[in-house]
C-alpha positions, 0 to 999 in steps of 0.5 A, spaced: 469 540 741 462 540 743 457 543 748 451 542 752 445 547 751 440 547 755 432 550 752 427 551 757 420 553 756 423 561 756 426 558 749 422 554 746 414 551 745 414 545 751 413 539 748 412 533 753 415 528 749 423 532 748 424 533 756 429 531 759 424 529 765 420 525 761 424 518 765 426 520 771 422 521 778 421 528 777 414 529 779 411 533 772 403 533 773 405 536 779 411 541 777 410 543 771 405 543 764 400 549 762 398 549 770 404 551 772 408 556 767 413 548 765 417 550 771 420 544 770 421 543 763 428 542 760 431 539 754 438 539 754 442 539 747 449 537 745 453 541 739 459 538 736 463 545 734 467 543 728 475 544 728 477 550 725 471 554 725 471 561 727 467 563 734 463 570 733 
């Protein structure tokens, strides 16, 4: 099974180049980067969890 995990610059060091905006229309000179505290940086990770593993 896996999930989705979804890192916002709360999470992690913003880096351009891994968010998910990168390819879409989202305005980022304009909504995010240093000036704007990254509002709008996300980056979204799957996990695959393998069968027969133990949830802490």
């Amino acid at each position: 099974m896996a999930r989705e995990v979804i890192y916002t610059a709360d999470d992690e060091e913003p880096d351009c180049s891994r968010c998910e905006h990168v390819c879409d229309d989202f305005l980022c000179v304009k909504r995010c980067g240093a000036e704007h505290g990254w509002g709008g940086y996300e980056r979204v990770e799957i996990l695959e969890e393998s069968e027969g593993k133990d949830n802490e």
